[in-house]
N, C-alpha and C positions, 0 to 999 in steps of 0.2 A: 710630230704634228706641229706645226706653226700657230701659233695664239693668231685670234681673230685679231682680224683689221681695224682701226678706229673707222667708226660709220659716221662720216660725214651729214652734218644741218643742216640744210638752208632757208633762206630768208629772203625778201625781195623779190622782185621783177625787175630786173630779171633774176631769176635765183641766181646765189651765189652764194658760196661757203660760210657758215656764222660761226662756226665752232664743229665738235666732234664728241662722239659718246666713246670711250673706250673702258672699261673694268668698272661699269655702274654708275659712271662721271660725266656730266657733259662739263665741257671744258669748251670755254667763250672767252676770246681772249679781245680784249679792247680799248680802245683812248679813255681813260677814266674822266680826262679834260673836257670830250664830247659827248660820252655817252651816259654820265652818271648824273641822277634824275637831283636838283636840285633841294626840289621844293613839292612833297618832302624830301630828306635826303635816301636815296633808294638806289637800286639797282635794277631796269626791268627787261623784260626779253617780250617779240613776238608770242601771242597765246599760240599760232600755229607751230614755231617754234619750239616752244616748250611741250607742246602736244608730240609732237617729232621725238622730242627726245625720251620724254616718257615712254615713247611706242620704240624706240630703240633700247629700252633695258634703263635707263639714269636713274639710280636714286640718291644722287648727288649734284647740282650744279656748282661749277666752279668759274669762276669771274677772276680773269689775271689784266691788270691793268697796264698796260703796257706804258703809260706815261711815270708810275710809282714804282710797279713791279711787285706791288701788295697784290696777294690772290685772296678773294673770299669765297667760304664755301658755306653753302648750305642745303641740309636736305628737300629734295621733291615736297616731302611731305608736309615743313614747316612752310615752303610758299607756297601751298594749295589751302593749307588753315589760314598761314597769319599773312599773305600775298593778298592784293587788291587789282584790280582791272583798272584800267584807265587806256584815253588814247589823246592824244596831245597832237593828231595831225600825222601821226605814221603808222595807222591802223591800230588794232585791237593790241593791248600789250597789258604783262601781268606784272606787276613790282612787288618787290619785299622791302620794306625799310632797313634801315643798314644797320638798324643796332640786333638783329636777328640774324647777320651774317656773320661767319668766324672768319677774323683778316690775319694772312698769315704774312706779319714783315718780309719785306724784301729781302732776296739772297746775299749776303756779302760778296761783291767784288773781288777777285785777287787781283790785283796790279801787278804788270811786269815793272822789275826795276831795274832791267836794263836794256 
């Protein structure tokens, strides 16, 4: 039997791919340059979004920054307490402050040296 498929997010108009749920995780991978919330410092997602992912099984979100290469993860249940709503001009969206997310260091590089 072949393990299930990662179930595809989406977000937008027009929809398009935000991430994916696979083994209880959404995994959202993103510019950390563009999309991490300043002020305060946070991380946030679509509510429709994060509703998606709930409704596909996640009780884990996981955030990989593609400009650091740092992932933070945190449980469903910690940004449904300690998450906040806001919308800044691109619809309904939910954040978590970033001292509530666990960052795991970037992978080490192997260089070829020849």
């Amino acid at each position: 039997m072949k393990p299930p498929r990662p179930k595809p997010i989406y977000a937008g108009t027009p929809p398009r791919v935000v991430g994916t749920v696979e083994g209880g995780v959404f995994t959202k991978p993103v510019h950390g340059s563009r999309h991490m919330l300043l002020s305060p410092l946070a991380w946030s997602m679509d509510v429709v979004t994060f509703q998606e992912a709930l409704n596909a099984g996640a009780d884990f979100v996981l955030i990989q920054d593609k400009d650091t290469g740092i992932e933070y993860r945190a449980s469903t249940e910690t940004i449904v307490k300690k998450g906040f709503r806001l919308d800044r001009g691109h619809g309904p969206q939910v954040a978590l402050g970033l001292a509530h997310w666990e960052a795991t260091p970037p992978k080490p590089v192997q260089r070829k040296l020849w």
